[in-house]
C-alpha positions as CSV (number, residue, x, y, z in Angstrom):
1,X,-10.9,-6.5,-1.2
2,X,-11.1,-2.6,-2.4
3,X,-10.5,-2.5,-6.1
4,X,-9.8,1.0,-6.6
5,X,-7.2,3.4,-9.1
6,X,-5.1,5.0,-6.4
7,X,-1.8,4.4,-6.2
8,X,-1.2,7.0,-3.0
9,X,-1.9,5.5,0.2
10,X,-2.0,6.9,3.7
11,X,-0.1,6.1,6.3
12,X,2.7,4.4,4.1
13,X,4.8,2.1,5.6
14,X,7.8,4.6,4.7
15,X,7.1,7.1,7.2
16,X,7.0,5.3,10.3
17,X,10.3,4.4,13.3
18,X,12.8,1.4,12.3
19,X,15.5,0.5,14.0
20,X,19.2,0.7,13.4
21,X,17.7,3.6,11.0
22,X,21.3,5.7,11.0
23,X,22.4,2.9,8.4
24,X,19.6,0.8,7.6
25,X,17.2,2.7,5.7
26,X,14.7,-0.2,5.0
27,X,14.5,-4.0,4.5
28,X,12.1,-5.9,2.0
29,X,11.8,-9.3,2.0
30,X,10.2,-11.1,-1.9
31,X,8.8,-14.8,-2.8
32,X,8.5,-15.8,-6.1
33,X,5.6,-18.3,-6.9
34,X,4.3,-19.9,-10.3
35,X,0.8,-21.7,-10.1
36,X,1.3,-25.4,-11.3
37,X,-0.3,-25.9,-14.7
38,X,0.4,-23.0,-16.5
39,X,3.0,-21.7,-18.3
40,X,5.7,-18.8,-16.8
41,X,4.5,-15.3,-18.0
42,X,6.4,-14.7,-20.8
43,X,4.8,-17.5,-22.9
44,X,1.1,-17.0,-21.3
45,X,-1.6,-16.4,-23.6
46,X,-4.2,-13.7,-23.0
47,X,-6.5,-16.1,-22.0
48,X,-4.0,-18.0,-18.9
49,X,-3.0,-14.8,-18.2
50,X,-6.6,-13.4,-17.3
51,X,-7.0,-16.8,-15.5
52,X,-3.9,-17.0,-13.5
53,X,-4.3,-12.7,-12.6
54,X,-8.4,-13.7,-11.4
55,X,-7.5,-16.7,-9.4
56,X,-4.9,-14.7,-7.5
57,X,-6.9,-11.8,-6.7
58,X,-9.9,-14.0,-5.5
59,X,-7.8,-15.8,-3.4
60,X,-6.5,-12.6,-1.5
61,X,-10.2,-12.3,-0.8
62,X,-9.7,-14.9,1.3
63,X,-7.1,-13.3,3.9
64,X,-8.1,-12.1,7.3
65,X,-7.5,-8.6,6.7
66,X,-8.5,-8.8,2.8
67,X,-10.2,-5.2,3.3
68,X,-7.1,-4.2,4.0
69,X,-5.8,-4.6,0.5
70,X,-6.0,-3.2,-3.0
71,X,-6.7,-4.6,-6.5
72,X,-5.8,-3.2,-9.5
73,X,-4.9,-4.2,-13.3
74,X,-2.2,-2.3,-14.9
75,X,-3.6,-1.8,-18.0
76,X,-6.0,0.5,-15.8
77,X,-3.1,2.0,-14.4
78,X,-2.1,4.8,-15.6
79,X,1.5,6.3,-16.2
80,X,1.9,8.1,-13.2
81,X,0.9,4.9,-10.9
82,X,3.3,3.2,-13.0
83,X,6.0,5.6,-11.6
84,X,5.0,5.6,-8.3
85,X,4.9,1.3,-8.5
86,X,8.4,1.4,-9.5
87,X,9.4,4.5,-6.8
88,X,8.3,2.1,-4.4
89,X,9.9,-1.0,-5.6
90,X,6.7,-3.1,-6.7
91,X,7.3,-2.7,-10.5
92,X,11.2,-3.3,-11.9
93,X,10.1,-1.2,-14.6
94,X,7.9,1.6,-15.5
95,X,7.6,0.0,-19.1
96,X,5.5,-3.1,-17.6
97,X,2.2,-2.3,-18.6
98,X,0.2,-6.4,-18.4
99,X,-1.0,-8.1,-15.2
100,X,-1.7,-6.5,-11.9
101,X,-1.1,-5.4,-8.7
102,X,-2.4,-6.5,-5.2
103,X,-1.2,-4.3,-2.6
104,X,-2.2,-3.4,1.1
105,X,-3.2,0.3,2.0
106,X,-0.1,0.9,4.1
107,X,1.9,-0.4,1.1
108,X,3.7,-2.8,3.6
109,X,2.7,-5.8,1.6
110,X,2.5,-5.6,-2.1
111,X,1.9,-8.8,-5.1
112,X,2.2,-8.3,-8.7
113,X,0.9,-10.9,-10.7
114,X,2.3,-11.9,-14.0
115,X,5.0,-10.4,-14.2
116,X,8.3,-11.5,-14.3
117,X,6.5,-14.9,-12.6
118,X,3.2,-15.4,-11.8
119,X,2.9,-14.2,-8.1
120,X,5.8,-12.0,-7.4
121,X,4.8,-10.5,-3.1
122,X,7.1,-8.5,-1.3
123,X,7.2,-7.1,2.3
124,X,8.4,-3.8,3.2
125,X,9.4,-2.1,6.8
126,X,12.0,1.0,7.7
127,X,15.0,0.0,9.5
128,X,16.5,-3.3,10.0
129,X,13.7,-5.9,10.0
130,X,14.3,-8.7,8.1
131,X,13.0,-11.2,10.0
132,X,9.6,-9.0,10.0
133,X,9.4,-8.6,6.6
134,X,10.3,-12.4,5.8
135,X,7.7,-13.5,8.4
136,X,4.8,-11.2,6.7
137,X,5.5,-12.5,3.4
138,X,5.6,-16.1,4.7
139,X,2.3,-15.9,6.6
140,X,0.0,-14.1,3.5
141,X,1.9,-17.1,1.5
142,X,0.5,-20.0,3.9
143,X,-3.0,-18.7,3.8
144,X,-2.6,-18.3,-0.4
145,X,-1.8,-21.9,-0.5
146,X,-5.2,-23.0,0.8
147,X,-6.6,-21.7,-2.5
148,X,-3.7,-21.9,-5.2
149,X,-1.2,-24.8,-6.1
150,X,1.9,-23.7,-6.7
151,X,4.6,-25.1,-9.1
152,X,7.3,-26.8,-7.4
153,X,9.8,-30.2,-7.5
154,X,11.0,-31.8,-5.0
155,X,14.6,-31.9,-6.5
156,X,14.7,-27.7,-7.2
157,X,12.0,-26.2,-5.0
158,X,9.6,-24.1,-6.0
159,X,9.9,-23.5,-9.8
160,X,10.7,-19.6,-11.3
161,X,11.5,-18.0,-14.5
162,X,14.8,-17.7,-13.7
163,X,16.8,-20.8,-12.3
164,X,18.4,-18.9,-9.2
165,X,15.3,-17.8,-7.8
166,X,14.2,-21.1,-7.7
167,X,14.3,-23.3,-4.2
168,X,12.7,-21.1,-1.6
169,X,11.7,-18.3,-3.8
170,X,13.1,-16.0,-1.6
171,X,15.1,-13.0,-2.4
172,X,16.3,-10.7,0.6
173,X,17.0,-7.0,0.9
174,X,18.0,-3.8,2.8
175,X,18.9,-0.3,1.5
176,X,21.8,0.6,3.4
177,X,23.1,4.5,4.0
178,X,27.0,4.6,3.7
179,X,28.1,7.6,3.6
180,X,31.6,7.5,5.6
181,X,32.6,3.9,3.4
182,X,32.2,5.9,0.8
183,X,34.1,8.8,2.1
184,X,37.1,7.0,3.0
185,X,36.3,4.5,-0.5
186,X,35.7,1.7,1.3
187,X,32.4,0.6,-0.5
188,X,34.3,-1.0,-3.3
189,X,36.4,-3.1,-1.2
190,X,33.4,-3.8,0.6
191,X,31.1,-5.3,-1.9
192,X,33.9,-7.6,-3.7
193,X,33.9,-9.0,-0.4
194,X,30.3,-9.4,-0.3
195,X,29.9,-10.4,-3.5
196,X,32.5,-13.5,-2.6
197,X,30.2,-14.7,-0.2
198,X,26.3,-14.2,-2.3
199,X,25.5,-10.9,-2.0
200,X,25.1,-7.6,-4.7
201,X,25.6,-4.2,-3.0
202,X,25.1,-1.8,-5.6
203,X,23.9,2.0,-5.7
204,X,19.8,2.2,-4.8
205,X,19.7,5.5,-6.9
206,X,22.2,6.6,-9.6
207,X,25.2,4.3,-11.1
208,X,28.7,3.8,-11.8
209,X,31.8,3.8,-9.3
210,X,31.1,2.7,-6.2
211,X,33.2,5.3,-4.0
212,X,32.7,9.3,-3.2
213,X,29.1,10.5,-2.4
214,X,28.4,12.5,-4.5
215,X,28.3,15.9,-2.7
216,X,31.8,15.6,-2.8
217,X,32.0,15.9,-6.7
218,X,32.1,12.4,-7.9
219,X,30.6,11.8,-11.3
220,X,28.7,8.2,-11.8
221,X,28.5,7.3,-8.1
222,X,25.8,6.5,-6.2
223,X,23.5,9.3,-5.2
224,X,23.5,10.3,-1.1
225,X,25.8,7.1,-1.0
226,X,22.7,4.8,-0.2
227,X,23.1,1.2,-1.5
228,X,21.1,-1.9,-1.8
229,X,22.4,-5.3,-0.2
230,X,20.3,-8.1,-2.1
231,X,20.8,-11.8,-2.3
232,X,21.8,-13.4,-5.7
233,X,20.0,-16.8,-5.4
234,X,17.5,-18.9,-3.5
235,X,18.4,-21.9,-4.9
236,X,21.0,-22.7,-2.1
237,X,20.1,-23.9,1.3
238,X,16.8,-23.3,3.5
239,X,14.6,-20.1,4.2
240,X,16.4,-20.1,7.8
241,X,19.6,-20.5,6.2
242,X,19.4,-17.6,4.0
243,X,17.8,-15.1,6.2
244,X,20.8,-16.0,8.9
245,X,23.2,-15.5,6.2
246,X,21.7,-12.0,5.1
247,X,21.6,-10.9,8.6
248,X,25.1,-11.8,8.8
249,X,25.7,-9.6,5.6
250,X,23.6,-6.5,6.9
251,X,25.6,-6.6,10.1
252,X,29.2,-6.8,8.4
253,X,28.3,-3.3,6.5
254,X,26.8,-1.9,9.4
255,X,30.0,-2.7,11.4
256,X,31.9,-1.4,8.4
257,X,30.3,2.2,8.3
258,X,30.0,2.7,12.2
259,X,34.0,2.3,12.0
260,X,34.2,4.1,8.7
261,X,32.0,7.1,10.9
262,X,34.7,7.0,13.9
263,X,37.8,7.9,11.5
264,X,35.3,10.5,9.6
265,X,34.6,11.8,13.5
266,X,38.3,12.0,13.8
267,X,39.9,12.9,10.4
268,X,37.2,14.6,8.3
269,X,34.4,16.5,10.5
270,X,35.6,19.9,8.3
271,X,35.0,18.4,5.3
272,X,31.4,16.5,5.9
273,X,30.5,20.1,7.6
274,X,31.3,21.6,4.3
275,X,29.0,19.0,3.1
276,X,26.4,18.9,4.9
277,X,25.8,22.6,5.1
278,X,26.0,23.5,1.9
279,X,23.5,20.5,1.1
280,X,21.0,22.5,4.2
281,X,21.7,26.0,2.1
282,X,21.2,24.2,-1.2
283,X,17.3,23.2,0.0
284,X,16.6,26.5,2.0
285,X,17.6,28.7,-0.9
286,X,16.7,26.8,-4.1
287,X,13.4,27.6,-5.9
288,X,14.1,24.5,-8.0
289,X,15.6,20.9,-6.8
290,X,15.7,17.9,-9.5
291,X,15.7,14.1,-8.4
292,X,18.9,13.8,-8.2
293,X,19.9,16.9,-6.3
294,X,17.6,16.4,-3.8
295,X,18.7,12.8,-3.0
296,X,22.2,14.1,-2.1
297,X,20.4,16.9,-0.3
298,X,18.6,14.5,1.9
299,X,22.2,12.1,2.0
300,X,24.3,15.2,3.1
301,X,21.4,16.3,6.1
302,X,21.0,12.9,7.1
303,X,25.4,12.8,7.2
304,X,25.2,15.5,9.5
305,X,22.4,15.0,11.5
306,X,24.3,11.3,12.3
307,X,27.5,13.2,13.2
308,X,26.2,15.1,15.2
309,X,26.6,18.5,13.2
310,X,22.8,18.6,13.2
311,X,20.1,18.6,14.9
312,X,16.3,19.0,14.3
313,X,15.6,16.1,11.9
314,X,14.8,12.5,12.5
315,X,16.2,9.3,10.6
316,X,12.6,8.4,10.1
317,X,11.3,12.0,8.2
318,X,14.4,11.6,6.0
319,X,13.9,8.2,4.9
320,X,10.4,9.3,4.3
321,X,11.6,12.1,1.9
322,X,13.2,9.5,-0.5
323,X,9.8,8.9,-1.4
324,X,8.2,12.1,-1.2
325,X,10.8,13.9,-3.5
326,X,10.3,10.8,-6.2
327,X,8.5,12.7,-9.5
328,X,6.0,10.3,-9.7
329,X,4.6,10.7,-6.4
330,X,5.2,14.4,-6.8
331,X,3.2,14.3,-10.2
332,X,0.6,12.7,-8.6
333,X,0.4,15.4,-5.9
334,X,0.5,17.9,-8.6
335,X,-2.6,16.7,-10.3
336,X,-4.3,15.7,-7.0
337,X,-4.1,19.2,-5.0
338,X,-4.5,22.9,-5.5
339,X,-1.3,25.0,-6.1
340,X,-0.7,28.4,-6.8
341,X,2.6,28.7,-8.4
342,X,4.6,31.3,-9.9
343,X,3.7,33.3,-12.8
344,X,6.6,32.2,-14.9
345,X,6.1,28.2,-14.1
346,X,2.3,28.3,-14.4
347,X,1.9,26.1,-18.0
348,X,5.7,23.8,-16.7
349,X,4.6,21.0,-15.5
350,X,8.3,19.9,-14.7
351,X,9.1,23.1,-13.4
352,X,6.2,22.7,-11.2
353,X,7.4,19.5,-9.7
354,X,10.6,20.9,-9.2
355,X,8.8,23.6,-7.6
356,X,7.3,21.4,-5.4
357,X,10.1,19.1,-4.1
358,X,12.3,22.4,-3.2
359,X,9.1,23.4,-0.8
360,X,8.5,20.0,0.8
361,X,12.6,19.8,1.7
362,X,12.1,23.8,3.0
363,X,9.4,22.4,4.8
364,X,11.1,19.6,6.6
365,X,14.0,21.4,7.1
366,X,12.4,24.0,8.6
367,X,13.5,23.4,12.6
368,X,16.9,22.3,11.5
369,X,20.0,23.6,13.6
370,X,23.5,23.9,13.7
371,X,25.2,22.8,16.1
């Protein structure tokens, strides 16, 4: 296994075809593991810590395809890899700076290791493919337990830091695009139900109320209207169980925003061609776009390329864009490449990135129509 300090891989596993990608933007699958005989992270000392951390990143050594992945310690990881971790769901928090980080070179499979538990490894694909992701996860987990023991009971399962991911160790997920629920504020509605039956659906980038994209003039919604679904336990029933359960789940808010898009079709085209238009001008003209502009940018394309207002752009370069447009991955290509800016934003770094993300949207844009 590579040990190296990049955290920008090619050929991410962002930027290729999913399917059901006009809603489902991407689906990630996580296990939670703690090896038997040690303490749970937050009361390791330095000594178990370094133990547990070489113990799991000898055993990846042992995988089929262990040249395929990455090792790294995130004390030698600097801030802008922190970013990019969290951009890219591996770290919660930018603020984690112990343990370490086992990740493939597509960034499809990723492991951090004391963190919130000992072995924390998630699966990642674009579109709806959670029996994909759960199955990667599974089969990288099978060949760890040849090597590691892990911590488990026979009356709770395999044992966590925090009692309701305990049991399977599994927690599910798919970031969902719902722009016409939220439209029409349905969303809210929507994840009360949800919530009812074991689910979270709450805003993947932003906060606050759950209706009105925010194109629309909504303060404290979710950005582009794009959501995450996530299980709340895996303490309750089987693997099986709770994967046919999510699927279930994922399917109910798809159903809910293809009808949502029908009446939107019907009632609102004007107003989402308002919308999406003026998010296309926004990006063509701008010489600066912040984060969170350019997340509704991408939303109100994305609206209208779906609709049918637009045409020129794929599901599968948007998605991509949620990543590209992140300021950590921007920072990174920033100090990675050769740029010549203006003469005004030569010594502003932020201005810079700014800079940046407005050409990479004028970029993609570039063979957009109207239709």
């Amino acid at each position: 296994m590579a040990k190296k300090n990049n955290s920008a891989v090619s050929d991410a596993w962002y930027t290729s075809a999913g399917i059901n990608q006009d809603v489902v933007v991407s689906s990630c699958s996580t296990l939670r593991r703690n090896l038997a005989n040690f303490p749970f992270p937050s009361r390791l000392h330095e000594s178990e810590a370094a133990r547990i951390q070489s113990i799991m990143f000898d055993a990846f050594n042992f995988l089929p395809d262990a040249g395929e992945y990455q090792a790294v310690s995130l004390e030698k990881l600097d801030d802008v890899g922190r970013k990019i971790m969290h951009e890219r769901s591996i770290l919660e928090s930018t603020q984690i700076l112990k343990g370490g980080i086992i990740m493939r070179n597509d960034g499809r499979l990723a492991c951090t290791v004391n963190t919130d538990d000992h072995v924390v490894m998630s699966s990642f694909k674009t579109g709806l493919a959670l029996d994909d992701t759960t199955r990667s996860v599974y089969d990288v987990d099978c060949e760890l337990q040849k090597h590691v023991q892990y911590a488990a009971s026979y009356d709770f399962g395999y044992l966590t830091n925090f009692v309701l991911n305990s049991g399977s160790g599994l927690t599910l997920s798919a970031v969902l695009h719902l722009p016409s629920c939220s439209l029409l504020q349905e969303v809210g509605n929507l994840a009360q139900k949800l919530s009812e039956e074991g689910f979270d659906l709450r805003a993947r980038y932003g906060s606050g109320g759950f209706d009105n994209v925010s194109g629309y003039g909504s303060r404290g919604s979710a950005l582009g209207a794009y959501y995450r679904l996530t299980t709340k336990s895996s303490a309750g029933g089987t693997e099986i169980e709770q994967l046919a359960s999510m699927r279930v789940a994922v399917q109910e808010v798809m159903k809910a925003e293809v009808n949502a898009r029908k009446k939107c079709r019907s009632s609102h085209v004007t107003e989402i061609a308002n919308y999406t238009y003026r998010s296309l001008a926004l990006a063509k003209s701008s010489f600066f776009i912040n984060l969170r502009e350019s997340v509704d940018i991408i939303s109100g394309v994305k609206f209208g390329a779906d609709l049918g207002i637009l045409n020129g752009i794929e599901s599968t370069e948007l998605h991509a864009l949620l990543y590209r447009v992140q300021e950590g991955h921007l920072e990174y290509v920033l100090n990675t490449g050769k740029f010549k800016f203006e003469k005004d934003i030569q010594d502003n770094k932020a201005k810079q990135i700014e800079r940046l993300r407005a050409l990479i949207l004028q970029e993609s844009f570039e063979g957009i129509e109207k239709l």
